[in-house]
LUMKOL-32045 format. One record per residue: residue number from 1; chain; x, y, z of N, C-alpha, C, CB in turn. Coordinates in steps of 0.05 Angstrom, whole numbers, plus 5000, padded with zeros to 4 digits. Atoms other than C-alpha are relative to their C-alpha. Last residue first. Glycine has a CB too. Layout:
<nodes>
(node NUM "A" (X Y Z) (X Y Z) (X Y Z) (X Y Z))
...
</nodes>
This chain:
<nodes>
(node 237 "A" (5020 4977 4977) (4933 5060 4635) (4977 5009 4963) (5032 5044 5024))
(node 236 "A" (5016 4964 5025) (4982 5013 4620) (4969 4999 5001) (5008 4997 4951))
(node 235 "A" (4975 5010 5026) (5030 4959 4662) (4981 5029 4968) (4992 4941 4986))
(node 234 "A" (5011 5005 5031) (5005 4991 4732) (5013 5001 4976) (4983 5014 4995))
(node 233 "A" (4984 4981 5019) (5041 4962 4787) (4980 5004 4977) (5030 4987 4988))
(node 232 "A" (5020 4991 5018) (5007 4945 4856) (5012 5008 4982) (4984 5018 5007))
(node 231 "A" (4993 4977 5021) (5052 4916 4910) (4985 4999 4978) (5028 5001 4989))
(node 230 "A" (5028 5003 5017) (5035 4874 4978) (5009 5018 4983) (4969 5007 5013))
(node 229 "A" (5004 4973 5025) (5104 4864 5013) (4981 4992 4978) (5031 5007 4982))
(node 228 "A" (5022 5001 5033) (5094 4811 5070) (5011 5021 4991) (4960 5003 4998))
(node 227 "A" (5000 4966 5014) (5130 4810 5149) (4992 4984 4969) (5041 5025 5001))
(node 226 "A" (4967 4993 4994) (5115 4732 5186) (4991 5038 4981) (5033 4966 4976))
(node 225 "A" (4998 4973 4987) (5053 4692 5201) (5024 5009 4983) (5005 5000 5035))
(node 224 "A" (4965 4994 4995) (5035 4617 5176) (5001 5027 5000) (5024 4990 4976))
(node 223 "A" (5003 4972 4977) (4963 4611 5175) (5018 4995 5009) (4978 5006 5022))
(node 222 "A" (5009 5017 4974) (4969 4540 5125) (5006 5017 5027) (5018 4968 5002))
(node 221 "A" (5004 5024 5007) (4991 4591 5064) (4996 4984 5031) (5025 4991 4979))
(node 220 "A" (4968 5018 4997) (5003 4656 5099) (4984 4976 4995) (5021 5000 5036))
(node 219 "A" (5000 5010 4982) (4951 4717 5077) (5018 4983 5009) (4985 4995 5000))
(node 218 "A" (4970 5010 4991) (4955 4779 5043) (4992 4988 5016) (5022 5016 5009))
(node 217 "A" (5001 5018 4963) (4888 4809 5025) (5026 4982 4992) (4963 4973 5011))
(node 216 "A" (4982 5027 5008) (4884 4863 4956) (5012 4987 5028) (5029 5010 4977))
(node 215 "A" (4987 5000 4972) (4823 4911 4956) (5017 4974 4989) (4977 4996 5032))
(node 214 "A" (4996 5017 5008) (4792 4946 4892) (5020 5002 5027) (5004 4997 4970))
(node 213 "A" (4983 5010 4973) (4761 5002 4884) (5004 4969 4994) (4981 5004 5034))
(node 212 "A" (5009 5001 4970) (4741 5031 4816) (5015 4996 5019) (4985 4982 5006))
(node 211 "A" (4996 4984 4985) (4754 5036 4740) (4980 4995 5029) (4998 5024 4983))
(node 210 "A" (5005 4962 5008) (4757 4988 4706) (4997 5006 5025) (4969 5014 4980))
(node 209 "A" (5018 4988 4982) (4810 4934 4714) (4982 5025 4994) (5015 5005 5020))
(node 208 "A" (5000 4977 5020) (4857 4891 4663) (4971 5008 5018) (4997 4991 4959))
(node 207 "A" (5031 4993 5012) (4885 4835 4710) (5005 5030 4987) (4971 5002 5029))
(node 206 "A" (5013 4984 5021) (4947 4800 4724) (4981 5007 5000) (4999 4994 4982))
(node 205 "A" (5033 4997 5018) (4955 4769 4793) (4999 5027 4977) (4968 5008 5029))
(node 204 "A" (5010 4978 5012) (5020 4751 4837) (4967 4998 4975) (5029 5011 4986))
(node 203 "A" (5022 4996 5011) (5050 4702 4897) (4983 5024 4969) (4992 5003 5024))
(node 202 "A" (5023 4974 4996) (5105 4680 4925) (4978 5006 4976) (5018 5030 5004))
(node 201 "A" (5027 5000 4984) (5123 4607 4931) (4987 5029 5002) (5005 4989 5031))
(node 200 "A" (5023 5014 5009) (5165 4610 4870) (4976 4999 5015) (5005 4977 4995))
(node 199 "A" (4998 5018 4985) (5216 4664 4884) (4965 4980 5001) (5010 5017 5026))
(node 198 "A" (4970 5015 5008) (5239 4710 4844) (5000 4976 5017) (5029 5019 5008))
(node 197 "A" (4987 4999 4977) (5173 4748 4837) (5020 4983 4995) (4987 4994 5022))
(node 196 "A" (5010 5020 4991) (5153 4768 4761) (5016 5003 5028) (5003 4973 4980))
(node 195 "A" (4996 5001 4974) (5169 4835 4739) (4989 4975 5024) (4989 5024 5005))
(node 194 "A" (4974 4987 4990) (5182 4841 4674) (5002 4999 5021) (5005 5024 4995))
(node 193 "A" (4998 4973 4973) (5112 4838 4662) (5031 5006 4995) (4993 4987 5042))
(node 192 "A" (5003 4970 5028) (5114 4786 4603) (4999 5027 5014) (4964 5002 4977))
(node 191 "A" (4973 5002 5012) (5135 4729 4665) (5007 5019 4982) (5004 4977 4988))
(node 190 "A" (4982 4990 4969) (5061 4750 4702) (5027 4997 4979) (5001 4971 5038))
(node 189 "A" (4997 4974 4996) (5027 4736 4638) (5015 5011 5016) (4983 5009 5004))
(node 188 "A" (4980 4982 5019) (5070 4673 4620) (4987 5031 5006) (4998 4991 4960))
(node 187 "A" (4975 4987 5013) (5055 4650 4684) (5008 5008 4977) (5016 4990 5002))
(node 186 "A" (4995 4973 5016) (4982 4665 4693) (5039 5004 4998) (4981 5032 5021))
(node 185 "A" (5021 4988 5019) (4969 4609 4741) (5010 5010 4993) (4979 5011 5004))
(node 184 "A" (5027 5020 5007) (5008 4556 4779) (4982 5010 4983) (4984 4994 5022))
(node 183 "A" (5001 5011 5015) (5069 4602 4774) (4984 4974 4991) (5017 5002 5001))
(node 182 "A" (5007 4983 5020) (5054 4650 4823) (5002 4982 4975) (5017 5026 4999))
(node 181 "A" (4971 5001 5007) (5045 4606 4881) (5002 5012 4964) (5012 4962 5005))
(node 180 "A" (4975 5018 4974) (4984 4611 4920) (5021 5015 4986) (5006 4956 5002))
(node 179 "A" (4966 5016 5010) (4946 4655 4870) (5008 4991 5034) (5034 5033 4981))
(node 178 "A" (4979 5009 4978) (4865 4682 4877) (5029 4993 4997) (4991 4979 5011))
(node 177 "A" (4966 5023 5006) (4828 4719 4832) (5011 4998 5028) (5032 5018 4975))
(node 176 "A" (5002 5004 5028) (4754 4761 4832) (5032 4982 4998) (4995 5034 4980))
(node 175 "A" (4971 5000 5006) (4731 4757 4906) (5004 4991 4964) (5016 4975 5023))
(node 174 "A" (4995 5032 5017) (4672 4792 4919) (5035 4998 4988) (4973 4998 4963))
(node 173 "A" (4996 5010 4983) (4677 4854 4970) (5009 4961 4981) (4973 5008 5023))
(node 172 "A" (5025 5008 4991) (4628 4900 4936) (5014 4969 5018) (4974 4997 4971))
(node 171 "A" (5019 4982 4984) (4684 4937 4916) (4987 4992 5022) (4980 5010 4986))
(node 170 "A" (5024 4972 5017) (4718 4884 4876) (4995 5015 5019) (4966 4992 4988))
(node 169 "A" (5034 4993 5003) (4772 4835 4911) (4991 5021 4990) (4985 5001 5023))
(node 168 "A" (5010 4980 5017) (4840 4804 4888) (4970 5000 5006) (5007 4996 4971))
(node 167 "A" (5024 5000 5015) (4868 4752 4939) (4992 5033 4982) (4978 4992 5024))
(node 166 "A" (5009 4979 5012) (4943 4730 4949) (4966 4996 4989) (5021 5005 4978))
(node 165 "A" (5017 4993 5011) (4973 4680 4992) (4985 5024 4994) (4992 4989 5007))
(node 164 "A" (5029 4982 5002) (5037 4689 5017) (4977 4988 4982) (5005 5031 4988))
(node 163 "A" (5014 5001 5024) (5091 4633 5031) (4973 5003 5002) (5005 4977 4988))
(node 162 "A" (4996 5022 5025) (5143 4635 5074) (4990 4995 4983) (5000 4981 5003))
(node 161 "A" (5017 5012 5009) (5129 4705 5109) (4999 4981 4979) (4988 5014 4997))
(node 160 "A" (5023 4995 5025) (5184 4741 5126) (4983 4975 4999) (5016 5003 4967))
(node 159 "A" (5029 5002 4984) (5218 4745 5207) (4979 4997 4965) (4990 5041 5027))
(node 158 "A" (5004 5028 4981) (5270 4785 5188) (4968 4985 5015) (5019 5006 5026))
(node 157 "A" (5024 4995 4969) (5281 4833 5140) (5001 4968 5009) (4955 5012 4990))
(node 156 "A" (4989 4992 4970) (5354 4833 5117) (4978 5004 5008) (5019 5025 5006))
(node 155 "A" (4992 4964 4994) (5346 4845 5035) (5003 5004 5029) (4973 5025 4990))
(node 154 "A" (4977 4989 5011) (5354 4768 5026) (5003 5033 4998) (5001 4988 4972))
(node 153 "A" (4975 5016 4991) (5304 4748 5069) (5024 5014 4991) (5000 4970 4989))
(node 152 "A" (5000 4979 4987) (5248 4794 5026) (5027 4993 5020) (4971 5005 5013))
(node 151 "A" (4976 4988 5006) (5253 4738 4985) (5013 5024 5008) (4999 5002 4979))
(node 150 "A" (4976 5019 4998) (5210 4693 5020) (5025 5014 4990) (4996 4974 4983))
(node 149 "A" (4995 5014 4959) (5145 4740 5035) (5034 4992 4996) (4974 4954 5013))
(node 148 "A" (4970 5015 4995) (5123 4775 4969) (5009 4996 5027) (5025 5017 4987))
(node 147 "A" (4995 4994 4969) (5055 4795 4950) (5023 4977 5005) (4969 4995 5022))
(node 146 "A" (4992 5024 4995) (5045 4815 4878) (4992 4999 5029) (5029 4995 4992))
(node 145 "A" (4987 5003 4972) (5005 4852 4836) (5006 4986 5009) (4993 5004 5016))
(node 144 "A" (4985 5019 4990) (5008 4872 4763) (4991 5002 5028) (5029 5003 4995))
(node 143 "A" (4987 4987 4977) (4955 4923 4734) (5009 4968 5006) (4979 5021 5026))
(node 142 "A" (4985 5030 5009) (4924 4938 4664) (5006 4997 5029) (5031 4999 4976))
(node 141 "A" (4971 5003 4993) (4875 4990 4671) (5009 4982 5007) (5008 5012 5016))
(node 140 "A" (4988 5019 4990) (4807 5001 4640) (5022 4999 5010) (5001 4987 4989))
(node 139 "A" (4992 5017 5013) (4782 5072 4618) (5011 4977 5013) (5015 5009 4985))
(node 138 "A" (5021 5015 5015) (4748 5121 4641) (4999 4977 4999) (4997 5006 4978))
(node 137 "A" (4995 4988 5029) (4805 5155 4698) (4969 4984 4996) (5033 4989 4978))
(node 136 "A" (5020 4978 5007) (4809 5120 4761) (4997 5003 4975) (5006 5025 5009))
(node 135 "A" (4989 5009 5030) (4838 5048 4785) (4976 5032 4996) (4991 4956 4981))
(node 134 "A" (5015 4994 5023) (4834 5055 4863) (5010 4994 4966) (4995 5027 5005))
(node 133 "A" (4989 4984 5025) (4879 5014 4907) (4975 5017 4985) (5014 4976 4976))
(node 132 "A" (5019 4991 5022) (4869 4981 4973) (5011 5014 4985) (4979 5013 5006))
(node 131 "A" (4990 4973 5019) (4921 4937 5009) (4969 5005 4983) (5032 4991 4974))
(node 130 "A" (5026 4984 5018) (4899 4894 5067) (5011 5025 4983) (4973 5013 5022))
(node 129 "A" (4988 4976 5009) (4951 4846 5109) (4980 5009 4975) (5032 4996 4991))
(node 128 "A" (4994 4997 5020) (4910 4792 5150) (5020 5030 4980) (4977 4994 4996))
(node 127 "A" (4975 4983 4998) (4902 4803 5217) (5012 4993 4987) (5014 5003 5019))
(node 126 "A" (5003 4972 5008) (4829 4790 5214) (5023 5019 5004) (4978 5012 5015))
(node 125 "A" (5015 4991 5005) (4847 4710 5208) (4992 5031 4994) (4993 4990 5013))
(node 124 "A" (5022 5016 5015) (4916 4699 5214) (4976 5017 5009) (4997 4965 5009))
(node 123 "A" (5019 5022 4976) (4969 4745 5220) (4989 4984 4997) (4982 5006 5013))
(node 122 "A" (5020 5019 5002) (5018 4783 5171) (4982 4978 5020) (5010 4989 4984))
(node 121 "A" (5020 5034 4983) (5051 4835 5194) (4986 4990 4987) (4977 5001 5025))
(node 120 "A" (5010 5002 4977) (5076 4897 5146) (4999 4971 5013) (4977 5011 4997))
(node 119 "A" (4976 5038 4988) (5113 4919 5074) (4985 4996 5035) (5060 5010 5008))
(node 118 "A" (4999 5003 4978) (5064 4959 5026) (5014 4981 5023) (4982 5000 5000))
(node 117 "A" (4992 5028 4992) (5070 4974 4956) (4998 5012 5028) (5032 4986 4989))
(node 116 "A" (5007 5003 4964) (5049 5029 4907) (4999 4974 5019) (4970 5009 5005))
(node 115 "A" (4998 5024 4990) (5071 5034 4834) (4991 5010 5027) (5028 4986 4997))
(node 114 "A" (5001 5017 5012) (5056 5083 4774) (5002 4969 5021) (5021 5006 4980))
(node 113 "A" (4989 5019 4986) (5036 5143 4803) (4996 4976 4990) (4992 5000 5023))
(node 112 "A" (5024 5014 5000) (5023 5195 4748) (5012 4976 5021) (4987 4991 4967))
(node 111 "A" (4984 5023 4979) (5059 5248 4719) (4973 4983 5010) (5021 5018 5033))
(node 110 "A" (4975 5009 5013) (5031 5291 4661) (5011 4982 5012) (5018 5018 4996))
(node 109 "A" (4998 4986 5026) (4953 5295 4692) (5030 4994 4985) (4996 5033 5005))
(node 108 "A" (5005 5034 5029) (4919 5261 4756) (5009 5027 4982) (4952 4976 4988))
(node 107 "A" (5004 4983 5026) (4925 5329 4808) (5008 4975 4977) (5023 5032 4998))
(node 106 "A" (5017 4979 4998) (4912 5303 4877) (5005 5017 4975) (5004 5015 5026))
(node 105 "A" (4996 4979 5029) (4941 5236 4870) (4980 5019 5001) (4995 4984 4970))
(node 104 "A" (5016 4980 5022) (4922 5205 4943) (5021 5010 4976) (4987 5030 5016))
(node 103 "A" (4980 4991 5022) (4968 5154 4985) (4972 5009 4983) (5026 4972 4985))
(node 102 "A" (5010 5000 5023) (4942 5114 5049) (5018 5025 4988) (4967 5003 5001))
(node 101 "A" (4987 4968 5016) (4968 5092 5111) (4989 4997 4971) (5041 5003 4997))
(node 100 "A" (5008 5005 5020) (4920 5043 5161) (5019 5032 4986) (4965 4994 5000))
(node 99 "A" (4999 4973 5012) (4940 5030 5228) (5001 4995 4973) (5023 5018 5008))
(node 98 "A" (5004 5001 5031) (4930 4973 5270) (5001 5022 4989) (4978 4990 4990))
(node 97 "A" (5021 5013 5010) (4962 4971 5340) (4994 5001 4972) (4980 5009 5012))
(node 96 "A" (5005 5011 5028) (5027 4994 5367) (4969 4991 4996) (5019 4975 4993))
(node 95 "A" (5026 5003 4998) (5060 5058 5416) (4991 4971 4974) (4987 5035 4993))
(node 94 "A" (4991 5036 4992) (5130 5063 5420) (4972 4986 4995) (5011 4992 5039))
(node 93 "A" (4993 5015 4965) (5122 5137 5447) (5001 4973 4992) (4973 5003 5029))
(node 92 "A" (4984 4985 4978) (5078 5155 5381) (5006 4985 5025) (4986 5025 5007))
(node 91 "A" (5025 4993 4981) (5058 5097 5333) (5019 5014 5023) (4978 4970 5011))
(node 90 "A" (4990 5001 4982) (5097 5103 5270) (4979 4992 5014) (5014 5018 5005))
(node 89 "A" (5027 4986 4975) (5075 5101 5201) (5013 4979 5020) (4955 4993 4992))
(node 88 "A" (4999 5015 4979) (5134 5106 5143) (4980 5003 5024) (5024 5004 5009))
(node 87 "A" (5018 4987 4978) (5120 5131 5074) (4997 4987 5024) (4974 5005 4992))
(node 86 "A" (5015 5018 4988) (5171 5116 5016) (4988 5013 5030) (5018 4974 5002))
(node 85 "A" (5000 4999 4975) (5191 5145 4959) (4988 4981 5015) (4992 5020 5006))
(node 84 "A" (5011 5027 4980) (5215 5130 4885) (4998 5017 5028) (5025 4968 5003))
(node 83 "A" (4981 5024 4978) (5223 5181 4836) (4992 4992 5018) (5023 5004 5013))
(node 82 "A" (4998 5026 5007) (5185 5240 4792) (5026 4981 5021) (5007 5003 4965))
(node 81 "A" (5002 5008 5037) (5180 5304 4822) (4996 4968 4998) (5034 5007 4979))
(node 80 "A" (4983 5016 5011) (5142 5312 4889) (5005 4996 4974) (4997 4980 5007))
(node 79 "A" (5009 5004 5011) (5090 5365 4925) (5036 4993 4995) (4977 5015 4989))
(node 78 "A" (4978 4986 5013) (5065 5352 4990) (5009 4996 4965) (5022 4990 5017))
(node 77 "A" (5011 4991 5032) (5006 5342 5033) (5029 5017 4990) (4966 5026 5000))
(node 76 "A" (4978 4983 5014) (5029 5297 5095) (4989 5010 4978) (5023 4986 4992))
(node 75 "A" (5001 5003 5019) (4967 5273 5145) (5029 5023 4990) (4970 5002 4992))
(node 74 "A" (4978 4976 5009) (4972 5250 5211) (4994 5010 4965) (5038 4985 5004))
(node 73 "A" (5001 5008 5032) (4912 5225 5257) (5025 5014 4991) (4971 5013 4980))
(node 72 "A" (4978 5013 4992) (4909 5249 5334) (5019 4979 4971) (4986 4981 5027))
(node 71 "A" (4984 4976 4996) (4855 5302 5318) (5041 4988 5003) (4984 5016 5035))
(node 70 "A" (4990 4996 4980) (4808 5243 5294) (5034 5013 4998) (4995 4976 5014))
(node 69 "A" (5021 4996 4991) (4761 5243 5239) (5016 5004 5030) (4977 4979 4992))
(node 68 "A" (5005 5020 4992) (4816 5253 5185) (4974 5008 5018) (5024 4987 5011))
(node 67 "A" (4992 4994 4980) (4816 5312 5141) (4989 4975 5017) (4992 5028 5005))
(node 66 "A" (4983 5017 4988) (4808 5286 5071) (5017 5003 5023) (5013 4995 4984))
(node 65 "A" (5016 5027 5007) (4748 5317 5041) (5029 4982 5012) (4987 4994 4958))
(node 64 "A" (5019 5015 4980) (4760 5380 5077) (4993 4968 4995) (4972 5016 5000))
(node 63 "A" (5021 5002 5003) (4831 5385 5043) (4973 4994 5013) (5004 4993 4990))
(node 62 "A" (5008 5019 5019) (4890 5393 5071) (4971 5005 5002) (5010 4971 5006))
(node 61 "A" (4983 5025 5017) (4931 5443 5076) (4992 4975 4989) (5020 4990 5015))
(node 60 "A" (4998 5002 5029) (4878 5508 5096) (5012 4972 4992) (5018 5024 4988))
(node 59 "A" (5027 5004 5012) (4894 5517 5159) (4995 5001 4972) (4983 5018 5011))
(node 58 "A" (5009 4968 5006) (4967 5506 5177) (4965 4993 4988) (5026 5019 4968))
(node 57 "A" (4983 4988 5028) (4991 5444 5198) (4972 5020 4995) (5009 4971 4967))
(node 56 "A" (4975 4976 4993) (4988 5428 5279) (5000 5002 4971) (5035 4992 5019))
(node 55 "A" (5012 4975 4990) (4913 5393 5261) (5015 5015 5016) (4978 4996 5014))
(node 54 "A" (4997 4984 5031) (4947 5336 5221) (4992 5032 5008) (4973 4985 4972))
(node 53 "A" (5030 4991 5001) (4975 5308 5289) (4996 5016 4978) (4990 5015 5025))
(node 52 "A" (5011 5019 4977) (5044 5275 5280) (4971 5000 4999) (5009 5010 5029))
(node 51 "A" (5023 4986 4986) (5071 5305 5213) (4985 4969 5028) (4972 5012 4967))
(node 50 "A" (5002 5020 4971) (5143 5290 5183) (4975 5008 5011) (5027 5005 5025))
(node 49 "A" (5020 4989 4992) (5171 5315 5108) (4984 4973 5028) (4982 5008 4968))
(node 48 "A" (5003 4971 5002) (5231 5306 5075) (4971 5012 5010) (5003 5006 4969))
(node 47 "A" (5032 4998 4988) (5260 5248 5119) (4999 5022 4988) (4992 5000 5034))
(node 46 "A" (4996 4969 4990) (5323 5230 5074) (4973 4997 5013) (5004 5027 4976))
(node 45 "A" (5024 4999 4971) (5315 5153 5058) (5004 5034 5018) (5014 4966 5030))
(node 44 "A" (4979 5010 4988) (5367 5161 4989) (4990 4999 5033) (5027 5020 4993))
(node 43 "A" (4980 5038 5003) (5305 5146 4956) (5025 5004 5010) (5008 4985 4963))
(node 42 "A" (4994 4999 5023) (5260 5202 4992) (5018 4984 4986) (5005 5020 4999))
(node 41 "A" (4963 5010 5014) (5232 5189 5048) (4999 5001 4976) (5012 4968 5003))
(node 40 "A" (4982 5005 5029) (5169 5215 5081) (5017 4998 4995) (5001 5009 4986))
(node 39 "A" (4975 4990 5005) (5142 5205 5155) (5000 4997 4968) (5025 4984 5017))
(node 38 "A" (4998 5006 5023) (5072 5190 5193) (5031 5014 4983) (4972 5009 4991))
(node 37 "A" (4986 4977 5013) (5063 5186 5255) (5007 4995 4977) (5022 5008 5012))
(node 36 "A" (4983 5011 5014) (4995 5151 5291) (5021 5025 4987) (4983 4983 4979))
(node 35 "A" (4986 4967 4997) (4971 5159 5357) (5018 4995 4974) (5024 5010 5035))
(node 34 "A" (5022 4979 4985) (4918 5104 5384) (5007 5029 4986) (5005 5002 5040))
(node 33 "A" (4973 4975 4973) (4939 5050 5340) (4986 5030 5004) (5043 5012 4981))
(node 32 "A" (4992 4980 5012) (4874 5010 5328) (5022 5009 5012) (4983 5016 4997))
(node 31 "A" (4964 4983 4994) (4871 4952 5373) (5007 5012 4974) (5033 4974 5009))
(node 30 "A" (4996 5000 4971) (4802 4920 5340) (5032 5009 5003) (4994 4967 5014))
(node 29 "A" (4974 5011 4997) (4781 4945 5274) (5011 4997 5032) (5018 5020 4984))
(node 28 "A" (5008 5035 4988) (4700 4947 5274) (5035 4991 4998) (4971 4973 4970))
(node 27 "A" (5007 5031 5026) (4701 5000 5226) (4997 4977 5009) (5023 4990 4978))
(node 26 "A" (5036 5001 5015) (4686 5058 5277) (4995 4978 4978) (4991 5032 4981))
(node 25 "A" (5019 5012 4984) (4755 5032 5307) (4970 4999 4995) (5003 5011 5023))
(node 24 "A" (5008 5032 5010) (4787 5054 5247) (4987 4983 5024) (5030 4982 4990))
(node 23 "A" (5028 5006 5017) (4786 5124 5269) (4987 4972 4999) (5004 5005 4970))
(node 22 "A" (5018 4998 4984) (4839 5116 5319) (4970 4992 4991) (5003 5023 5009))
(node 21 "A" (5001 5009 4976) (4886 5102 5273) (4980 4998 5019) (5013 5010 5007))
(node 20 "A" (5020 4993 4983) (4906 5135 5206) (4993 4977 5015) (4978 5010 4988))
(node 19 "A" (4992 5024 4979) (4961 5154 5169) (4983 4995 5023) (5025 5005 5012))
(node 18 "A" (5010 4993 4972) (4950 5202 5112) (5001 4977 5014) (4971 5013 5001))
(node 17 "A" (4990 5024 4988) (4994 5220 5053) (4980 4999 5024) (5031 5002 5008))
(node 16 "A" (4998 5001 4968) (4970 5271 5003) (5006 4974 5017) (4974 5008 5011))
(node 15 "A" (5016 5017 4987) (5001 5288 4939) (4996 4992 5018) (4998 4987 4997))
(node 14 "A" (5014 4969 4972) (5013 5350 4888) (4997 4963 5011) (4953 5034 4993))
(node 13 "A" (5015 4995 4994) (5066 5317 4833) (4980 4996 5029) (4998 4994 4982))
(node 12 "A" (5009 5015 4973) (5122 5340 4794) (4964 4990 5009) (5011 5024 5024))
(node 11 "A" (4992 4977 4983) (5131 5341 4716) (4983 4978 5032) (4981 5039 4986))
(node 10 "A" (4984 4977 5007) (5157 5292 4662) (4992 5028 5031) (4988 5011 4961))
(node 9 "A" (5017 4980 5016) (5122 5224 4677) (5023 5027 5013) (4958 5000 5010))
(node 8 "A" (4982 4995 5029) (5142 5175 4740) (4983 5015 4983) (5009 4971 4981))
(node 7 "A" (5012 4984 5021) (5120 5177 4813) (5023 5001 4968) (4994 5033 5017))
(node 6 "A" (4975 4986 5018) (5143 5115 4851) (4977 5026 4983) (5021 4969 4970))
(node 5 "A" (5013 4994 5031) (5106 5088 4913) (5017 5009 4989) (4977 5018 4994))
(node 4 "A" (4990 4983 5023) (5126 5056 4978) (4984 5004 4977) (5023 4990 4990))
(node 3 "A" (5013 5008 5032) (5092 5036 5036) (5012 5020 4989) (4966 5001 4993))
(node 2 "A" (4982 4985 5014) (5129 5019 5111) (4976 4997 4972) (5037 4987 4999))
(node 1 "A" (5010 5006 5027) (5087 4999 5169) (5014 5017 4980) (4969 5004 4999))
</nodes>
């Protein structure tokens, strides 16, 4: 599972990475990966930081509120200027099942993560692709997302997903927007982005969000399979 983010804004910033596995069985996730690794890249793909088990890093590093529940978990806490990375989750020895990577801002203030994306499997039914996001602060937030299958082709993955469906849910699980094909709904918003997809069967959703959770499901138009990129941009904060 590969997820990128970009930090932009004038200074660096503090944040944690965690990659998790085993746990997720207490959610009712079937074939969790048993052993997950977690890696950082930097945009020329340098590995600047690598953790297997979070409980070989020093005491103290990460936080109690975000120490996994199992010893076999990874977490990265590090601190980044502004520019693009990306966060790779392994499963030790070859190892695969479901694994879940996440991305904290541990000091919200001059910099600020502006994008976060995810590239993985798509399945049918509960092997759907699942991005969560928060939206913090007071105030509303604008936010693009897409989910891209077909054009992914042309960068050399193989195996993409002909044509994603995209859902936008609340907290509480309700679904607030749907898109097949991005240009059945909200094209001139989507097109005023700047960042529309390039390819008609994929998928995206404007909204202006307050502050909360918020889950975004990747599926395959008539449960067609293949690799997805789910991405989150916020347009202003």
């Amino acid at each position: 599972m590969i997820g990128g983010f970009i930090v932009s804004g004038g200074a660096s910033k503090n944040i944690a990475l965690r990659a998790l596995g085993p746990s997720l069985k207490k959610g009712g996730v079937k074939h969790p990966l048993s052993n997950p690794l977690i890696e950082l890249h930097d945009s020329t793909g340098k590995v600047i930081a690598l953790n297997d088990n979070w409980t070989s890093l020093p005491p103290g590093t990460v936080i109690p509120e975000l120490q996994p529940s199992s010893p076999n978990e990874s977490v990265i806490v590090a601190t980044v200027p502004p520019g693009s990375y990306t966060a790779v989750l392994r499963g030790v020895n070859g190892s695969t099942g479901t694994g879940l990577c996440e991305l904290y801002d541990l000091n919200p203030g001059d910099s600020s993560v502006r994008n976060i994306s995810t590239r993985g499997n798509v399945g049918i039914n509960d092997d759907a692709m699942i991005g969560g996001f928060i939206v913090g602060g007071t105030a509303p937030s604008k936010v693009i997302i897409r989910a891209i299958g077909p054009s992914l082709t042309a960068a050399g993955v193989q195996g993409a997903l002909p044509d994603p469906v995209l859902e936008l849910h609340g907290s509480d699980g309700s679904l607030i927007f749907q898109n097949d094909n991005w240009r059945a709904t909200q094209q001139k918003q989507i097109t005023d982005t700047g960042v529309a997809p390039t390819n008609d069967k994929e998928s995206a959703i404007v909204a202006t969000l307050a502050p909360g959770n918020y889950t975004a499901i990747v599926r395959g138009a008539g449960s067609t399979i293949g690799v997805a990129l789910v991405e989150v941009y916020v347009l202003s904060q």
